[in-house]
C-alpha positions as CSV (number, residue, x, y, z in Angstrom):
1,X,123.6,109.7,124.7
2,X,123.2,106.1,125.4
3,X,120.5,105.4,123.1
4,X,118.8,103.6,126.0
5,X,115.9,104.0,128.4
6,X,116.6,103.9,131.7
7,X,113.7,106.1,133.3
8,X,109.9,106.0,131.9
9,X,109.3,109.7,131.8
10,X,108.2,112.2,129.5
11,X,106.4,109.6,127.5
12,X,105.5,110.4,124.0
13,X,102.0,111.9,123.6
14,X,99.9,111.5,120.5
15,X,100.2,115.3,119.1
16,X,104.0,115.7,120.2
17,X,106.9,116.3,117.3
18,X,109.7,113.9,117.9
19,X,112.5,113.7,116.4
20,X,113.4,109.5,115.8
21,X,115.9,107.5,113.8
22,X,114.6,106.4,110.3
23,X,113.7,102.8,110.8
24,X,115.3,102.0,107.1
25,X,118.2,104.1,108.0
26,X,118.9,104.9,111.4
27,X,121.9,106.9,110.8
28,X,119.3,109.4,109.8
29,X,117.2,111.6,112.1
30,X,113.4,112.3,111.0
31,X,111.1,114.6,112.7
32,X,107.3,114.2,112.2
33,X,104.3,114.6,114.5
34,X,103.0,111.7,116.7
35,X,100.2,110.6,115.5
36,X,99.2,106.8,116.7
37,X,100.4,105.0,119.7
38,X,100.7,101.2,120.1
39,X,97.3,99.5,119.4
40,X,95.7,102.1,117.9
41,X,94.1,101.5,114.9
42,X,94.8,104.3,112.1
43,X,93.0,105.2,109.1
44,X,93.9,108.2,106.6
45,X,91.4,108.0,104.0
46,X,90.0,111.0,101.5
47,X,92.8,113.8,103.7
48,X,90.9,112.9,106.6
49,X,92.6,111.1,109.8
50,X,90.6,108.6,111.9
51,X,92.4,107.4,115.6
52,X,90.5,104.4,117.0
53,X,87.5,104.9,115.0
54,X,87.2,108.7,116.1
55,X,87.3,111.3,113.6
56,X,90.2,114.2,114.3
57,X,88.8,117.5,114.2
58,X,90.1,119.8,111.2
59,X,89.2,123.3,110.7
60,X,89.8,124.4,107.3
61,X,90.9,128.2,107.8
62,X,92.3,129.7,104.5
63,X,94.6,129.7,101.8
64,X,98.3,129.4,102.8
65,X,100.5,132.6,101.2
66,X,103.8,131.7,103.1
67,X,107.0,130.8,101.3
68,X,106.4,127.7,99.4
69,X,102.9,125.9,98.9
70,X,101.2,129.1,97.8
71,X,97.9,127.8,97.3
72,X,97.9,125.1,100.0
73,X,94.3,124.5,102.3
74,X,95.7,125.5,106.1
75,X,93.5,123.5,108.1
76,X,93.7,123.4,112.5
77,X,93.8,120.1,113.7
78,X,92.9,118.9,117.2
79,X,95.3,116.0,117.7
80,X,95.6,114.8,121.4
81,X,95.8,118.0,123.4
82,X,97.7,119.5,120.5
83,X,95.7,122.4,118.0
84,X,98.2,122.5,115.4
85,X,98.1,123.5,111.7
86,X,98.3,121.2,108.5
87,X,98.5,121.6,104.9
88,X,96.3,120.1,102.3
89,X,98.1,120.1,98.7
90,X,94.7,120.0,96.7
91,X,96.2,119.2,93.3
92,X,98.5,116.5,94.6
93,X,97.2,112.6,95.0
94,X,97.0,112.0,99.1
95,X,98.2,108.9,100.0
96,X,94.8,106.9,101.6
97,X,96.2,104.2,104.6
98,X,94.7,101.8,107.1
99,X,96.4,100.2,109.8
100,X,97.0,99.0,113.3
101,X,100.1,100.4,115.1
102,X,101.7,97.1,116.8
103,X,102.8,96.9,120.1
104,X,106.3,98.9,120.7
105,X,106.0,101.2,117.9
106,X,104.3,104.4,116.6
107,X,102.8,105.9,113.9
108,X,104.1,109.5,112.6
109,X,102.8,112.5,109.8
110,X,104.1,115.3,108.8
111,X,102.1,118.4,109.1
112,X,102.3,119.1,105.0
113,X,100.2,115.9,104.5
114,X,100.3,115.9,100.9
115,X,103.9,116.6,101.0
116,X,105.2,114.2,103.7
117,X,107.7,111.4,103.7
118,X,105.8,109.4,106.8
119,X,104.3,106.5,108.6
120,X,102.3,105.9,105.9
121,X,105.3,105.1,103.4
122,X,107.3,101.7,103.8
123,X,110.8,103.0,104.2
124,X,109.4,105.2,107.4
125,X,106.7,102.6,108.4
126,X,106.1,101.8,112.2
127,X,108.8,103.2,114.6
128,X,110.0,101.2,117.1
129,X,110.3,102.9,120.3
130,X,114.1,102.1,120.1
131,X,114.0,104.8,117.4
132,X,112.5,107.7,119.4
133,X,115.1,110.3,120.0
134,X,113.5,113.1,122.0
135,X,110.5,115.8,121.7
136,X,111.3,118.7,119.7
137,X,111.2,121.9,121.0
138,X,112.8,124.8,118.6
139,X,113.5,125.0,114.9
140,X,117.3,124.8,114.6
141,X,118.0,124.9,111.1
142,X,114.8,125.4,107.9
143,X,116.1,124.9,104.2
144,X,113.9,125.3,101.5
145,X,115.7,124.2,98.5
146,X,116.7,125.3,96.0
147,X,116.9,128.6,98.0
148,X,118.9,129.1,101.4
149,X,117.9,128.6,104.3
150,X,115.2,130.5,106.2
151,X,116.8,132.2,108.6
152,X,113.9,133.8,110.4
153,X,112.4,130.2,111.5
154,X,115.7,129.6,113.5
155,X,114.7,129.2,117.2
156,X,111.3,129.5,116.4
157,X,109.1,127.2,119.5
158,X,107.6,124.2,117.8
159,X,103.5,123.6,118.3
């Protein structure tokens, strides 16, 4: 309401979805999975994620059928204390990136690696912790354009 901290609780925790204002635009609200914290150093390099040196852990488990992405690699990534699942676009171009998060900001991704908006791009970039909204819980509204929305994700608990 105030756009201001005034208690340090319910810190961010690498793994969490948060929902932050778009450092290039803060009018706008993004929502992306936390990724890397201040000082880590961050490296996305051949679809695979590095946190401070350390390899994340990715499962591949299938072939994704749901709407949209037909085709896509599901993988289960071990982020934090978060298993969560990501999609690999195999005949897109994946966007390779190496940096250090600076102090006061994070680094986010999207779960649709291949087809993410993120961190990684310059008009996302680093988010200072001035941006951070809140942790989201629950989908409230899914479009897939052209079509409508998709109705049945609404409320749906976010992992």
């Amino acid at each position: 309401v105030i756009n201001t901290k005034v208690v340090a609780v319910n810190e961010p925790h690498r793994g969490d979805v948060i929902v932050f204002r778009l450092p290039s635009d803060p009018s706008t609200n993004y929502i992306k999975r936390l990724v890397g914290l201040p000082g880590d150093h961050i490296v996305v390099r051949d679809r695979q994620l590095y946190v401070k040196g350390e390899r994340v852990p990715v499962r591949l488990d299938g072939v994704y059928q749901g709407h949209g992405h037909t085709g896509a690699r599901i993988g289960h990534e071990n982020l934090g204390q978060v298993e969560h699942e990501v999609l690999y676009l195999l005949d897109r171009y994946t966007r390779d990136y190496e940096q250090t998060v600076p102090d006061g900001h994070y680094f986010f991704m999207g779960d649709n690696r291949d087809n993410s908006r993120d961190s990684r791009f310059p008009e996302v970039g680093f988010v200072p912790e001035r941006n951070l909204v809140g942790k989201a819980v629950r989908i409230w509204l899914n479009w897939d354009w052209p079509d409508a929305p998709l109705w049945s994700r609404i409320g749906d608990p976010i992992h």
